[in-house]
PDB file of N, CA, C and O in Angstrom, chain B, residues numbered from 101:
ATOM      1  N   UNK B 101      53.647 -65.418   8.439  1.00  0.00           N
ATOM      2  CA  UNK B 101      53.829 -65.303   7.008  1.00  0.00           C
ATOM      3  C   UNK B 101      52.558 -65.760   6.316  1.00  0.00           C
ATOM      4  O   UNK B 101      52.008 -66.791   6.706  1.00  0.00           O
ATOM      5  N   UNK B 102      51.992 -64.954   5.175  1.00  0.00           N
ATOM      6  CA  UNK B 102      50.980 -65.812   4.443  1.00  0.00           C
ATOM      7  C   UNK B 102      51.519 -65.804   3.498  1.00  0.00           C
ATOM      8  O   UNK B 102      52.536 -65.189   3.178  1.00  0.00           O
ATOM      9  N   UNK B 103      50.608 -66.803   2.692  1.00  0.00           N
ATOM     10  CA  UNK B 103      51.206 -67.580   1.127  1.00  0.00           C
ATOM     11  C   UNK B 103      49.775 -67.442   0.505  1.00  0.00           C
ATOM     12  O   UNK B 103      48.734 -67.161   1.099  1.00  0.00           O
ATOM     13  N   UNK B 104      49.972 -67.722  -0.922  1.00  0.00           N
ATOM     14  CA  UNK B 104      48.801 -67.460  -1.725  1.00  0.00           C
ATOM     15  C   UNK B 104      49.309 -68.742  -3.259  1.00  0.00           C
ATOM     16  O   UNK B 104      50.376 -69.138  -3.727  1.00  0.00           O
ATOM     17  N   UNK B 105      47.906 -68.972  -3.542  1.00  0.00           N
ATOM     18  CA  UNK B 105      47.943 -69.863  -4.390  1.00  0.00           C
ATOM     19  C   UNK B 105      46.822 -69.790  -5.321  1.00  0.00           C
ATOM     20  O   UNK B 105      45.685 -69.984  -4.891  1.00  0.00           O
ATOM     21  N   UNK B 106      47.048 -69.504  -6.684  1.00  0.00           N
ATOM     22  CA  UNK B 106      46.304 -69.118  -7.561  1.00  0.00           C
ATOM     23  C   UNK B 106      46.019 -70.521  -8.712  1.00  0.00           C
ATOM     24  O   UNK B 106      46.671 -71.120  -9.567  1.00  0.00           O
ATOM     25  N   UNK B 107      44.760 -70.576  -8.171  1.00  0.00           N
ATOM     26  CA  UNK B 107      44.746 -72.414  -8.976  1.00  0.00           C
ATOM     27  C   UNK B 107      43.329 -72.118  -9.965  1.00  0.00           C
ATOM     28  O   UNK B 107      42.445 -72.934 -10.227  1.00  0.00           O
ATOM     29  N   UNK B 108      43.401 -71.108 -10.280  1.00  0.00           N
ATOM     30  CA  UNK B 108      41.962 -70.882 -11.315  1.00  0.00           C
ATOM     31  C   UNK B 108      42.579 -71.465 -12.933  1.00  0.00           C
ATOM     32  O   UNK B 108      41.863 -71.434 -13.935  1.00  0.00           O
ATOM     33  N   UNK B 109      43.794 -71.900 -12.943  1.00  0.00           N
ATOM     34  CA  UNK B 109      43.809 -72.599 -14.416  1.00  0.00           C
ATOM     35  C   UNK B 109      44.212 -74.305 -13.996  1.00  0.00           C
ATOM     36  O   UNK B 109      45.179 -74.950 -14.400  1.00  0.00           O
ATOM     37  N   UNK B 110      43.332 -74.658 -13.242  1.00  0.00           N
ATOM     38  CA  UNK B 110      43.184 -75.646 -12.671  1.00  0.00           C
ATOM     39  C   UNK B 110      42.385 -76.541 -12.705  1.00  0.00           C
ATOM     40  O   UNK B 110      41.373 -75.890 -12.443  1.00  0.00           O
ATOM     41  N   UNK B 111      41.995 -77.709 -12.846  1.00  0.00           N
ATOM     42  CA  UNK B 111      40.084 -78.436 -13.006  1.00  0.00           C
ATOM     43  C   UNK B 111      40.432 -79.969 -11.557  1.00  0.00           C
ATOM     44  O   UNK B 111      41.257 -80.877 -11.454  1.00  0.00           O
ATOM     45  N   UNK B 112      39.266 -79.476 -10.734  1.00  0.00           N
ATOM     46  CA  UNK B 112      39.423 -80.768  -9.666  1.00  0.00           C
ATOM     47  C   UNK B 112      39.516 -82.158 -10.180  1.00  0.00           C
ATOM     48  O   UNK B 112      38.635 -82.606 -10.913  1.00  0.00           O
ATOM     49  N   UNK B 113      40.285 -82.678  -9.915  1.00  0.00           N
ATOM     50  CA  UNK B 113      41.017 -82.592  -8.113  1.00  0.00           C
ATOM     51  C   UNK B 113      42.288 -82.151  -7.670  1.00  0.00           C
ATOM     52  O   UNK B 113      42.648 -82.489  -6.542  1.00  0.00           O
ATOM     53  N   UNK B 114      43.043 -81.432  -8.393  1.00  0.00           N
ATOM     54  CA  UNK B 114      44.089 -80.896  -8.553  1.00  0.00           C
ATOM     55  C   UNK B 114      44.006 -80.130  -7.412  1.00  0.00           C
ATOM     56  O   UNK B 114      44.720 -80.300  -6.424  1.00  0.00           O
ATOM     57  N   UNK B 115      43.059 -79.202  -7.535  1.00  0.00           N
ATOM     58  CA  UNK B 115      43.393 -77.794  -6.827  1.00  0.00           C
ATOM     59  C   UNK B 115      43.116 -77.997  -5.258  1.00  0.00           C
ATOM     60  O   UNK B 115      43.515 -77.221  -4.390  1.00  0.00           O
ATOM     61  N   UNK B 116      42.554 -78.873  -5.089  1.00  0.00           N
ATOM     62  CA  UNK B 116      42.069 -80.199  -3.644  1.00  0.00           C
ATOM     63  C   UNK B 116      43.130 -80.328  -3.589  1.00  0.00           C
ATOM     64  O   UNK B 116      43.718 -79.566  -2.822  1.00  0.00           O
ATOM     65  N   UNK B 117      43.848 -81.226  -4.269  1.00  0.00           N
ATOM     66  CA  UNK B 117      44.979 -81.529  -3.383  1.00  0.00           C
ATOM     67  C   UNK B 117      46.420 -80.515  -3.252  1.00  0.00           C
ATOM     68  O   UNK B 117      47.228 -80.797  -2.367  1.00  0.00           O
ATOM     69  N   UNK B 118      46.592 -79.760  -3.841  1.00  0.00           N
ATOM     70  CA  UNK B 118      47.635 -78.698  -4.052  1.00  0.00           C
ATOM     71  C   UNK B 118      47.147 -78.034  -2.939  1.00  0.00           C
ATOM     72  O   UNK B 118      48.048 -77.471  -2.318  1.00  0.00           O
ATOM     73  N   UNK B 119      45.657 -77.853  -2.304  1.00  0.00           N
ATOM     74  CA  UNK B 119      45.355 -77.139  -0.880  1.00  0.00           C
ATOM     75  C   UNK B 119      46.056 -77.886  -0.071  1.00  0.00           C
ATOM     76  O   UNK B 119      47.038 -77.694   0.645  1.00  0.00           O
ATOM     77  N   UNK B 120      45.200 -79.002  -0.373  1.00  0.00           N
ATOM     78  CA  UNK B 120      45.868 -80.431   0.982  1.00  0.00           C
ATOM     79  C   UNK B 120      46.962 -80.003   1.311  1.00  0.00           C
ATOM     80  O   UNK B 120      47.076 -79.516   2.435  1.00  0.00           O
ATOM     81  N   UNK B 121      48.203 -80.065   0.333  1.00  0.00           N
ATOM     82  CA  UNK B 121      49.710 -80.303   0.827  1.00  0.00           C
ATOM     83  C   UNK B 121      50.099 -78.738   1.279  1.00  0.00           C
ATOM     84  O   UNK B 121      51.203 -78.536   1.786  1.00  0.00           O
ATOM     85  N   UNK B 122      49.205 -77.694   1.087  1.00  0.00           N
ATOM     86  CA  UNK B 122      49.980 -76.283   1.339  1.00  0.00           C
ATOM     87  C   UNK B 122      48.978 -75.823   2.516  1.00  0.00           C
ATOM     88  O   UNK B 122      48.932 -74.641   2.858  1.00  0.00           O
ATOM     89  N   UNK B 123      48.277 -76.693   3.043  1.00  0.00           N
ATOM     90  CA  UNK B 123      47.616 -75.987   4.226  1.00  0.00           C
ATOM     91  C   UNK B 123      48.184 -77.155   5.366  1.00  0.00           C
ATOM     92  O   UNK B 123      47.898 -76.884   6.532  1.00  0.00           O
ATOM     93  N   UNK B 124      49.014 -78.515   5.123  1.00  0.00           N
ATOM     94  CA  UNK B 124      49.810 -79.717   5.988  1.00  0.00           C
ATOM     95  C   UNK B 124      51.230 -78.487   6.349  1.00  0.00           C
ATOM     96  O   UNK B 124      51.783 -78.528   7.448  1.00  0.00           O
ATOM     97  N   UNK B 125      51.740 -77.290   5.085  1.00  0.00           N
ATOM     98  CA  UNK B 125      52.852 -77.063   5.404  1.00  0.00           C
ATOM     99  C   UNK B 125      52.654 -75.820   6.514  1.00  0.00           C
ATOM    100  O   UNK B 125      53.556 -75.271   7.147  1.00  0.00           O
ATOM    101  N   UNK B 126      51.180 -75.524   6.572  1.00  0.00           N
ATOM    102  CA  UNK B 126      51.198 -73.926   7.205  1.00  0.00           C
ATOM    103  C   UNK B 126      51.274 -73.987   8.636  1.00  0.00           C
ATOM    104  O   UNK B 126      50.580 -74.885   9.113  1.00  0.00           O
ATOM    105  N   UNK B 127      51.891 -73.318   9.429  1.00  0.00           N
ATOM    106  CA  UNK B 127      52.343 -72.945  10.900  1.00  0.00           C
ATOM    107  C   UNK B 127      51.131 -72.195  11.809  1.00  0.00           C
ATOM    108  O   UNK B 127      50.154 -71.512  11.505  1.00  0.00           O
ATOM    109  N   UNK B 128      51.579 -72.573  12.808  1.00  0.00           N
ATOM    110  CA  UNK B 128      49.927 -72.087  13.582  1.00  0.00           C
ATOM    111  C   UNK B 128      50.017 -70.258  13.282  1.00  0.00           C
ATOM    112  O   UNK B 128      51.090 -69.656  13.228  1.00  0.00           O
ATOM    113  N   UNK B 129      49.383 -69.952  13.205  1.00  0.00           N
ATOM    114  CA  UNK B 129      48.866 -68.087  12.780  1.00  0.00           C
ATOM    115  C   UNK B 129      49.230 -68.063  11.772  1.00  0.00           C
ATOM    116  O   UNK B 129      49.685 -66.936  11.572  1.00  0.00           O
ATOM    117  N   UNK B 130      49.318 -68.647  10.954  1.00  0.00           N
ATOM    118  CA  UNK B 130      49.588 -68.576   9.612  1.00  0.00           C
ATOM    119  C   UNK B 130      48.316 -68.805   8.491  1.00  0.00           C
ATOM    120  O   UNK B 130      47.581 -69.792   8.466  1.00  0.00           O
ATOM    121  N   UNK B 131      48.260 -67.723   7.643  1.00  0.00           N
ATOM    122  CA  UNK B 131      46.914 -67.842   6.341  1.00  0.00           C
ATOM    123  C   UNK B 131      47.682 -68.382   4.978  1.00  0.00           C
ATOM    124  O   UNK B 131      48.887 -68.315   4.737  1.00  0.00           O
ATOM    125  N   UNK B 132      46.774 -68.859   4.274  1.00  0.00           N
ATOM    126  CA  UNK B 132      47.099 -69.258   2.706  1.00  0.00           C
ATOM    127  C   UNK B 132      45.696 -68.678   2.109  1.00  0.00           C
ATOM    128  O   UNK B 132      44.580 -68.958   2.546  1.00  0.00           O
ATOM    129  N   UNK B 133      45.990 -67.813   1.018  1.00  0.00           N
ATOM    130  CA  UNK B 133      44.743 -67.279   0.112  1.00  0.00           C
ATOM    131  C   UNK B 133      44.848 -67.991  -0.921  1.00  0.00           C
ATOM    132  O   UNK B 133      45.944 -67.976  -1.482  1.00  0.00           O
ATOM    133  N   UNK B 134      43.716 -68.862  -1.513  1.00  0.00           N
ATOM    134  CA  UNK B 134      43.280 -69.697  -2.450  1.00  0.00           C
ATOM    135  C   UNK B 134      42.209 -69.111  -3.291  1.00  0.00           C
ATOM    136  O   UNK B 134      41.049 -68.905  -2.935  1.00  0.00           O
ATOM    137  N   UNK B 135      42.763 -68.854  -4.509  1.00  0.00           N
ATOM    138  CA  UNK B 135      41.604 -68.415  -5.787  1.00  0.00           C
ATOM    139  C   UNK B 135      41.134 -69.733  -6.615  1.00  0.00           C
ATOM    140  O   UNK B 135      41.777 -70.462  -7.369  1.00  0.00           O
ATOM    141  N   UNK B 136      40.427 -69.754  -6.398  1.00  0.00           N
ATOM    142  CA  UNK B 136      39.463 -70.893  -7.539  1.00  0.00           C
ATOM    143  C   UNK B 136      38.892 -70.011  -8.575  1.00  0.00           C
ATOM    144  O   UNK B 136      38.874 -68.780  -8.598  1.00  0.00           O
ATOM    145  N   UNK B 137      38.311 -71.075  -9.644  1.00  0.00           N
ATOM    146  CA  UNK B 137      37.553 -70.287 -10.451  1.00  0.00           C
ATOM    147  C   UNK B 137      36.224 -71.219 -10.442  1.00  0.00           C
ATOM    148  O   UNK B 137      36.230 -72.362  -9.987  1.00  0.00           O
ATOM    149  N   UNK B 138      35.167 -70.634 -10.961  1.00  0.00           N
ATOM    150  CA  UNK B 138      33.888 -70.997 -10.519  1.00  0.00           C
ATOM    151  C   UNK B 138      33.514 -72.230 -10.646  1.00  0.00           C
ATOM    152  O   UNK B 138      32.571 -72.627  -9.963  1.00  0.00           O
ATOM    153  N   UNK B 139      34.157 -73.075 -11.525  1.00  0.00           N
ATOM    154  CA  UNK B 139      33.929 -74.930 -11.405  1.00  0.00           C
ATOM    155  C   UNK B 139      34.208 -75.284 -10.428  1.00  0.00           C
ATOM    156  O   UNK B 139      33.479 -76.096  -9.859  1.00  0.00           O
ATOM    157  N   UNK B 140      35.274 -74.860  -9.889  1.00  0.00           N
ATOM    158  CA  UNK B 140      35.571 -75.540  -8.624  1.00  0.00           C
ATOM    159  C   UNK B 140      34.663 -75.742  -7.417  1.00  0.00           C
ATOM    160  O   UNK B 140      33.955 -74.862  -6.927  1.00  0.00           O
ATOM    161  N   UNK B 141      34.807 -77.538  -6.810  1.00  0.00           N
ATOM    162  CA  UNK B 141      33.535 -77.571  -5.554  1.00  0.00           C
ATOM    163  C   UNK B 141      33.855 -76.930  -4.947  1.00  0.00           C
ATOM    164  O   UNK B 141      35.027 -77.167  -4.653  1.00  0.00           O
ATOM    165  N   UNK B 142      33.238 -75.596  -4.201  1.00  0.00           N
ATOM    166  CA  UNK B 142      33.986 -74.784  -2.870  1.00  0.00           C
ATOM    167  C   UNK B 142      33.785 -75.635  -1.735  1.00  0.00           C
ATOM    168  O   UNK B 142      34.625 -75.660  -0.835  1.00  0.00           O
ATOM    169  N   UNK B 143      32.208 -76.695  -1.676  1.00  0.00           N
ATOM    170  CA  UNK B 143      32.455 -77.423  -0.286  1.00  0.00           C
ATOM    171  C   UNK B 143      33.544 -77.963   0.181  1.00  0.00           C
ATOM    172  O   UNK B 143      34.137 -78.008   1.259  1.00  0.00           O
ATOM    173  N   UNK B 144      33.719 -78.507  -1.262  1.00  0.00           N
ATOM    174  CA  UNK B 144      34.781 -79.798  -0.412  1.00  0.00           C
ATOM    175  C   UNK B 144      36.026 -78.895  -0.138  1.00  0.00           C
ATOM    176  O   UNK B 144      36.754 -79.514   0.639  1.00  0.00           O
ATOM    177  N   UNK B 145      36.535 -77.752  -0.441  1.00  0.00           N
ATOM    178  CA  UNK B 145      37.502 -76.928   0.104  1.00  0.00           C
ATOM    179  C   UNK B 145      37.164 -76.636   1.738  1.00  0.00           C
ATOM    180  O   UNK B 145      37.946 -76.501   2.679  1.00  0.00           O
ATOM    181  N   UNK B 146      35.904 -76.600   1.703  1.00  0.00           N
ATOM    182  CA  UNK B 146      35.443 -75.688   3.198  1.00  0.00           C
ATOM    183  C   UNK B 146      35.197 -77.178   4.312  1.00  0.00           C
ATOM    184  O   UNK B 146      35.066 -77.069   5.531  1.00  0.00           O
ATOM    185  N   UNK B 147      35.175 -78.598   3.507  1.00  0.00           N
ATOM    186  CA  UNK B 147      35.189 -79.543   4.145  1.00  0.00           C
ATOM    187  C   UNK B 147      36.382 -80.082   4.751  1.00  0.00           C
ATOM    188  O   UNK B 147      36.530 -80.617   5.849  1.00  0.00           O
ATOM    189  N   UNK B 148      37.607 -79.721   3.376  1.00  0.00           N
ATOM    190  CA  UNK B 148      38.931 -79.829   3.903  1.00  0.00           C
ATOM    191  C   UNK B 148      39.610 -79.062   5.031  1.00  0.00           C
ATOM    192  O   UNK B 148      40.351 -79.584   5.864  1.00  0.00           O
ATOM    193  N   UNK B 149      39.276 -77.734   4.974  1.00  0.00           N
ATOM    194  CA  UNK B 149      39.608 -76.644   5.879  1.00  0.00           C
ATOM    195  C   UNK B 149      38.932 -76.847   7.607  1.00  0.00           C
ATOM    196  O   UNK B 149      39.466 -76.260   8.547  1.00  0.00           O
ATOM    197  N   UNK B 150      37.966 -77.567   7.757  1.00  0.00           N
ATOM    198  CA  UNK B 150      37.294 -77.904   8.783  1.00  0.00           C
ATOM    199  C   UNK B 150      38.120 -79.771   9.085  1.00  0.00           C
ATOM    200  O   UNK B 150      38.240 -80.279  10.200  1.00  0.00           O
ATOM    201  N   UNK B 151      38.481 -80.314   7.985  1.00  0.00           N
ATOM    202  CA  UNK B 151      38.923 -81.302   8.526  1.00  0.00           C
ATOM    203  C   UNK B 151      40.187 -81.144   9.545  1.00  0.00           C
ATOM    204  O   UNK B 151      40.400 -81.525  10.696  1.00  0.00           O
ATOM    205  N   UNK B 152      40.829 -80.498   8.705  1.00  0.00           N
ATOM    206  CA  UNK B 152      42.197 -80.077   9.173  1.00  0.00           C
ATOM    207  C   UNK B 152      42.323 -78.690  10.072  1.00  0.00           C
ATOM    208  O   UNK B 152      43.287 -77.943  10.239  1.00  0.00           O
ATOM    209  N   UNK B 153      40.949 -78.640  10.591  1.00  0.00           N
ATOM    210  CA  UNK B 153      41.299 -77.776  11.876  1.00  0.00           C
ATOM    211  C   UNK B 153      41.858 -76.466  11.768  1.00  0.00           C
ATOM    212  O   UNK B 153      42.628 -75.944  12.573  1.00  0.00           O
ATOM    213  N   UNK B 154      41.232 -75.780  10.289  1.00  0.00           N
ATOM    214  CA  UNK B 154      41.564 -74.741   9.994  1.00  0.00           C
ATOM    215  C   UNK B 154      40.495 -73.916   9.626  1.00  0.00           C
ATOM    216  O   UNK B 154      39.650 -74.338   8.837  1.00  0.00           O
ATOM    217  N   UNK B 155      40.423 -72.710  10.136  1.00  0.00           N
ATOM    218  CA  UNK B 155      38.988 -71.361   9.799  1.00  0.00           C
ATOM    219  C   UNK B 155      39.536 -71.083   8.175  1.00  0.00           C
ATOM    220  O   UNK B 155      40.662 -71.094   7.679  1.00  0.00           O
ATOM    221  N   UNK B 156      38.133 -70.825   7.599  1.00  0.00           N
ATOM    222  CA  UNK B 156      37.890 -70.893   6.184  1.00  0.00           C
ATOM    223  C   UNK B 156      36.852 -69.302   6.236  1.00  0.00           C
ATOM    224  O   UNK B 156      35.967 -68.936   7.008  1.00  0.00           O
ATOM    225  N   UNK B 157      37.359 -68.791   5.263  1.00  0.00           N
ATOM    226  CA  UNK B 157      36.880 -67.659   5.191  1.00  0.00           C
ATOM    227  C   UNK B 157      36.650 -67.179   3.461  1.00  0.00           C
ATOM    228  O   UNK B 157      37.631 -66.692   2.901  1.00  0.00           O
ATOM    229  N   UNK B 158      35.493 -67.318   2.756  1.00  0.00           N
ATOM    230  CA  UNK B 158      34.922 -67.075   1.791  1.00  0.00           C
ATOM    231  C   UNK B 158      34.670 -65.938   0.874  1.00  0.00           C
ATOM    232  O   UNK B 158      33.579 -65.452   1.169  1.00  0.00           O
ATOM    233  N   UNK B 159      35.386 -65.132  -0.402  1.00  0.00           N
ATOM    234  CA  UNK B 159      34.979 -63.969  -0.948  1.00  0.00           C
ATOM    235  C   UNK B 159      35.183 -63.974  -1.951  1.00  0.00           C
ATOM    236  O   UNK B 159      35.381 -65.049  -2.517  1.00  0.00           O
ATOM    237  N   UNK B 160      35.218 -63.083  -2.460  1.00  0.00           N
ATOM    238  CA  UNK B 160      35.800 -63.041  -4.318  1.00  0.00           C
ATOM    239  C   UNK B 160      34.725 -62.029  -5.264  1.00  0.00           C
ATOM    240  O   UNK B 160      33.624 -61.523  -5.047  1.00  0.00           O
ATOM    241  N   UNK B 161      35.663 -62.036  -6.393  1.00  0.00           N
ATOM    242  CA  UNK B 161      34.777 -61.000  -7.540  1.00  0.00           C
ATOM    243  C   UNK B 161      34.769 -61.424  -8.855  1.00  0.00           C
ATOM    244  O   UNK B 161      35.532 -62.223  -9.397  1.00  0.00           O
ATOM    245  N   UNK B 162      33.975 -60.906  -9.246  1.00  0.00           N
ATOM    246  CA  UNK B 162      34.310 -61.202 -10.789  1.00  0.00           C
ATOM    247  C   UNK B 162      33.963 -62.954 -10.362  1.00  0.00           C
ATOM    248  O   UNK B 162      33.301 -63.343  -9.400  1.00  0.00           O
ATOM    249  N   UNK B 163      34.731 -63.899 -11.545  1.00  0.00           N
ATOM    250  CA  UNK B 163      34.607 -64.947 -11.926  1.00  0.00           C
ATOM    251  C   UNK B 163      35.485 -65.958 -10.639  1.00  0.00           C
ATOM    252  O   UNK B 163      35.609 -67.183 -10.627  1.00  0.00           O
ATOM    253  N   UNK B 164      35.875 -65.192  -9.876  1.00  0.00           N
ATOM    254  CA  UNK B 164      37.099 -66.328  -8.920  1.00  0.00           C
ATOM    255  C   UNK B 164      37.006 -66.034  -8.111  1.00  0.00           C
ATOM    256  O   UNK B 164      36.881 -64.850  -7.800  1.00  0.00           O
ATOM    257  N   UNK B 165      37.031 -67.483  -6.970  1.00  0.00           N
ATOM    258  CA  UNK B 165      36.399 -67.411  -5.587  1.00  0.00           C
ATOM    259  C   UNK B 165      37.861 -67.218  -4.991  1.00  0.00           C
ATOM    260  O   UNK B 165      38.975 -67.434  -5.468  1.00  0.00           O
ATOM    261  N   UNK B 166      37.450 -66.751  -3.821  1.00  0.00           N
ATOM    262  CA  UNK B 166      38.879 -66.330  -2.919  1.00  0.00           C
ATOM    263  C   UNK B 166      38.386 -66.974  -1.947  1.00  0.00           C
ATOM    264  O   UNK B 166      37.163 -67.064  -1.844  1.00  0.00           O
ATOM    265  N   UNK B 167      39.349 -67.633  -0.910  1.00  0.00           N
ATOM    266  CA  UNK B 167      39.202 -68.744   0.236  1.00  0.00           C
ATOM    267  C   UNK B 167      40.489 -68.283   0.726  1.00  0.00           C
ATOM    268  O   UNK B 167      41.489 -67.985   0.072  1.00  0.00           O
ATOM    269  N   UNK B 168      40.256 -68.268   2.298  1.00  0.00           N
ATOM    270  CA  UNK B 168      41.221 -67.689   2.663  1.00  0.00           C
ATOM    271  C   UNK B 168      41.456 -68.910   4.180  1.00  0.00           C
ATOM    272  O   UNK B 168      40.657 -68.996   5.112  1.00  0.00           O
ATOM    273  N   UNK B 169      42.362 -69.479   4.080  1.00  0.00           N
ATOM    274  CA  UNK B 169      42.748 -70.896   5.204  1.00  0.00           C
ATOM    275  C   UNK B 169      43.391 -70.059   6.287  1.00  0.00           C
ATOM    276  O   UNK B 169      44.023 -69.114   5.816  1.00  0.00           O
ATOM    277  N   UNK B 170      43.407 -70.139   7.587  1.00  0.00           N
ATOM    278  CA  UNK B 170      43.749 -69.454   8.867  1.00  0.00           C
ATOM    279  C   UNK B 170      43.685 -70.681   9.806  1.00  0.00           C
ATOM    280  O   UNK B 170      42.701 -71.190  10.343  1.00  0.00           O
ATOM    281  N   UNK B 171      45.115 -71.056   9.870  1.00  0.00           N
ATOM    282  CA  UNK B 171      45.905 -72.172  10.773  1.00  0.00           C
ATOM    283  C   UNK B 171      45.339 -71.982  12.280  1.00  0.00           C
ATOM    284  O   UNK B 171      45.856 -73.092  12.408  1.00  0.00           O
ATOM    285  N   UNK B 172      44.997 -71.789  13.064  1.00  0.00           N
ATOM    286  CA  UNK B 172      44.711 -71.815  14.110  1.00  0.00           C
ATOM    287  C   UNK B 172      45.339 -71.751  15.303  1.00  0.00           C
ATOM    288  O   UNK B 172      45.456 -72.887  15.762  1.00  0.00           O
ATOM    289  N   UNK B 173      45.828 -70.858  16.057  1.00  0.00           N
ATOM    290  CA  UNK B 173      47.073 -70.493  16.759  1.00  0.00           C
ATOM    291  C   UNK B 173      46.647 -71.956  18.042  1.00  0.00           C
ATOM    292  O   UNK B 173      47.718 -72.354  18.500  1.00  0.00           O
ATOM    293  N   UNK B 174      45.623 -72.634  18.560  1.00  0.00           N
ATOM    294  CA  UNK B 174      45.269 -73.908  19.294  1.00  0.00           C
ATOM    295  C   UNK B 174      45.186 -74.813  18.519  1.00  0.00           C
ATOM    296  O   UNK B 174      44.888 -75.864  19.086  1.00  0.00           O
ATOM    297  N   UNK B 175      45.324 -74.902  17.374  1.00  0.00           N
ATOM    298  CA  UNK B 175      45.232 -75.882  16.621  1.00  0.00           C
ATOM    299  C   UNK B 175      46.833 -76.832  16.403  1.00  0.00           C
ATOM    300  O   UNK B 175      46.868 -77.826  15.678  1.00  0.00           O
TER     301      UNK B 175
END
């Protein structure tokens, strides 16, 4: 199953931690797509996603970043 979470009317650290708790709930092969909007730090998203042992995958258009979290079927 993937889930998606649209946090572009959001200002950090909010949208940090609303990842935190929805990438603790995701199941191994499981993605969550995360839109930011351009204030947002993308490191510390891509720092969180590496903490927690999850592939982070980077895109977007226009004004909002798309991050895409991928649980790790060994993880």
């Amino acid at each position: 199953m993937d889930y998606q979470l649209d946090l572009t009317a959001y200002r950090c650290p909010l949208p940090l931690l609303m990842t935190k708790k929805a990438l603790q709930q995701l199941k191994q092969g499981e993605q969550l797509q995360v839109l930011l909007n351009e204030t947002a730090t993308l490191n510390d998203f891509i720092l969180l996603g590496h903490s927690m042992a999850v592939l982070v995958e980077q895109g977007g258009e226009d004004e909002k970043i798309q991050l895409i979290f991928k649980k790790r079927k060994d993880a």
